[in-house]
C-alpha positions as CSV (number, residue, x, y, z in Angstrom):
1,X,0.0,0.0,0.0
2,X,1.3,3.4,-0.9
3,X,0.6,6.4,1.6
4,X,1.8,10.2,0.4
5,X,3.0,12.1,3.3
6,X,5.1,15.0,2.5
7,X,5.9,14.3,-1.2
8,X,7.5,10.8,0.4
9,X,5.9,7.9,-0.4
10,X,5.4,4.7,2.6
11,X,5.6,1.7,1.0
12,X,3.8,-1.5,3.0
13,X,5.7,-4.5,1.9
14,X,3.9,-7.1,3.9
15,X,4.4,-6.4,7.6
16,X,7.6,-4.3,7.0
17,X,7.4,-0.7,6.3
18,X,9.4,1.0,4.2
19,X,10.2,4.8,3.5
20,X,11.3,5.6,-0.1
21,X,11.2,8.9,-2.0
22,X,9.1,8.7,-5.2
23,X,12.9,7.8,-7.5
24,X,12.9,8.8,-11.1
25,X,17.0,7.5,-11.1
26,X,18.5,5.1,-9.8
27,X,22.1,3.3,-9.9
28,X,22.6,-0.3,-10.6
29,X,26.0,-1.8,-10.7
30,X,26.1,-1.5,-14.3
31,X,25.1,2.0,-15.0
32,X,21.7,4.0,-14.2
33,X,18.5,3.9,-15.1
34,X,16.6,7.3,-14.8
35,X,13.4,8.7,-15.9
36,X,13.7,11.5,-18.3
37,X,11.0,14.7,-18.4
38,X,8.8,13.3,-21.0
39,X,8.6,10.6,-18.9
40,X,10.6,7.9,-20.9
41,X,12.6,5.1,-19.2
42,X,16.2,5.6,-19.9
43,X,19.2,2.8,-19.3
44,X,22.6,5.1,-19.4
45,X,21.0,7.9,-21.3
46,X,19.4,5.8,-23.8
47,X,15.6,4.6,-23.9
48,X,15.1,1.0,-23.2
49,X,13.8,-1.6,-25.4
50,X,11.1,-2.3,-25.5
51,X,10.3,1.8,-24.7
52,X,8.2,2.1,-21.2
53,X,6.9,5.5,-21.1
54,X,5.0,6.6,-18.5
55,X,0.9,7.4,-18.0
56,X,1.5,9.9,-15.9
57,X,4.6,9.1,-13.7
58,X,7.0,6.5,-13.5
59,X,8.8,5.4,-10.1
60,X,11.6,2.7,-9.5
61,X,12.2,0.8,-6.8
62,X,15.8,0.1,-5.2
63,X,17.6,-2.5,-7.3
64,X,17.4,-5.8,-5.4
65,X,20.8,-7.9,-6.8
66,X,19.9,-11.3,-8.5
67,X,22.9,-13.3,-9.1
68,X,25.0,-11.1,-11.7
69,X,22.0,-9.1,-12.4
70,X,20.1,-6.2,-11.0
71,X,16.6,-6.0,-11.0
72,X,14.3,-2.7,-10.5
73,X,10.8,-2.7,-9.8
74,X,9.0,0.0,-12.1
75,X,5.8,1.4,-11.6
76,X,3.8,3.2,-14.5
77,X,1.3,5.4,-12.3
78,X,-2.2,6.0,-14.3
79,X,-5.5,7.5,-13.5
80,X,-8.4,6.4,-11.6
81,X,-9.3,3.6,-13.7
82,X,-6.4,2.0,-13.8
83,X,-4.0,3.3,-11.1
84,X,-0.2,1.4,-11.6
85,X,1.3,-1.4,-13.7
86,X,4.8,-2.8,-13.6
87,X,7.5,-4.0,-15.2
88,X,10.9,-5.3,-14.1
89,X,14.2,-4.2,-15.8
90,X,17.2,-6.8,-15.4
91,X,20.1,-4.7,-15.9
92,X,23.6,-6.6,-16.4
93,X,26.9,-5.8,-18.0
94,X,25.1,-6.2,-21.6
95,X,22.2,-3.7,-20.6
96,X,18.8,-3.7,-19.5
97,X,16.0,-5.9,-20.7
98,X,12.6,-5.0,-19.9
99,X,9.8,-7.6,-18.8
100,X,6.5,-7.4,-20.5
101,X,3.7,-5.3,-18.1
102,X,2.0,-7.0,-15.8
103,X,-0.7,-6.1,-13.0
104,X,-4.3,-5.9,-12.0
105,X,-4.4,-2.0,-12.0
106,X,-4.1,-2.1,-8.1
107,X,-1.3,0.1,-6.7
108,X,-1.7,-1.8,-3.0
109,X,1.4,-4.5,-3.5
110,X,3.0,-6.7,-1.5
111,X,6.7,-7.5,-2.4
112,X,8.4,-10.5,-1.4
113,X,11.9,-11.7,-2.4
114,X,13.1,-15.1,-2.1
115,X,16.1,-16.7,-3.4
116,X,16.2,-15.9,-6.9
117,X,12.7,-15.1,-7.6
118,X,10.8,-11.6,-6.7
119,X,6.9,-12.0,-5.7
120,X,4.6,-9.1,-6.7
121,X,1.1,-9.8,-5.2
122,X,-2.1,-7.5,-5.5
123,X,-5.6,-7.1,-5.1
124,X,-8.0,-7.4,-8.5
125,X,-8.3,-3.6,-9.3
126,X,-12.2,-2.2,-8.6
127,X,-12.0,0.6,-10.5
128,X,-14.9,3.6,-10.9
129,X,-16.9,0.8,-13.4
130,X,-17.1,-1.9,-11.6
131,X,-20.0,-3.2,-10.5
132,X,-21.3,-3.8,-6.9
133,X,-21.3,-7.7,-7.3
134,X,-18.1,-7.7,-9.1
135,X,-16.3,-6.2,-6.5
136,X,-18.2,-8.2,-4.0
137,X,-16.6,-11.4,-6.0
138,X,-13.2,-9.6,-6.4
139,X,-12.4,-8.3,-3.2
140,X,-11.4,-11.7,-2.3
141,X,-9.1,-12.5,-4.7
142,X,-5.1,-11.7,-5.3
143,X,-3.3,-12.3,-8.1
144,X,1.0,-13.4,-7.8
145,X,3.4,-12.5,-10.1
146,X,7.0,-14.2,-9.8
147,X,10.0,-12.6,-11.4
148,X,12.8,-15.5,-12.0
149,X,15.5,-15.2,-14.5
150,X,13.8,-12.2,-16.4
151,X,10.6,-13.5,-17.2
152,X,7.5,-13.0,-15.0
153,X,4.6,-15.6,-14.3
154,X,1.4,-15.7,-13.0
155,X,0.1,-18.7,-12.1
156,X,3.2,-20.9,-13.6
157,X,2.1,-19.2,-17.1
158,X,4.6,-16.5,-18.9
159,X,3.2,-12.9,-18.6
160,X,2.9,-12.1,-22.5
């Protein structure tokens, strides 16, 4: 869960809390990814492939180190109906590859590393449209995406 205070943002990753300024740069061991002011997602000055440009903002995580890579958490920030969706950028001495987006729309996460593999859990979205029984049915459910050796799953299957 994300709470502004102050132009900071508290992130809630499962019971630990963790304060982090909203980061439109940050260094990874093999150069630095930054967000430029049209909003494009830039690996040492460059954009990355496949582009991520943002909705309205984009905001990278801390780089958790995967083995000889370095992996960052973005989040493309949106509007009401569809608040955030991510990607993951492994970055290693040959660049940075981007993952294909993944999400519900929710920006209430829960981020879990273990081993190898990065878990990114979230409520189904109810958005402005949705209907009373539909997010009666939906407020129940979570969906899990796992990040392992740049590819992300849900439910065992390849995010396309």
């Amino acid at each position: 869960m994300r709470k502004y205070i102050f132009g900071v943002t508290l992130l809630l990753l499962g019971s630990i809390s963790a304060l982090a300024q909203e980061t439109k740069d940050v260094t990874t061991r093999f150069g630095a990814l930054t967000v430029n002011e049209g909003g494009v997602l830039l690996f040492k000055g460059s954009p990355v492939q496949p582009t991520v440009e943002a909705d309205n903002s984009l905001d990278l995580s801390e780089p958790y180190q995967v083995g000889a890579s370095d992996v960052v958490l973005v989040t493309d920030n949106g509007g009401t109906a569809c608040p955030a969706i991510y990607y993951f950028v492994t970055v290693t001495k040959s660049g940075a590859k981007v993952t294909p987006s993944f999400g519900t729309c929710s920006d209430l996460i829960t981020v879990k590393r273990v081993g190898d593999s990065i878990s990114v859990s979230m409520p189904v979205h109810q958005g402005p449209g949705m209907s009373r029984t539909a997010r009666s049915r939906t407020a129940r459910g979570r969906h899990v995406y796992i990040y392992r050796a740049g590819v992300v799953t849900e439910n065992g299957k390849p995010v396309m």
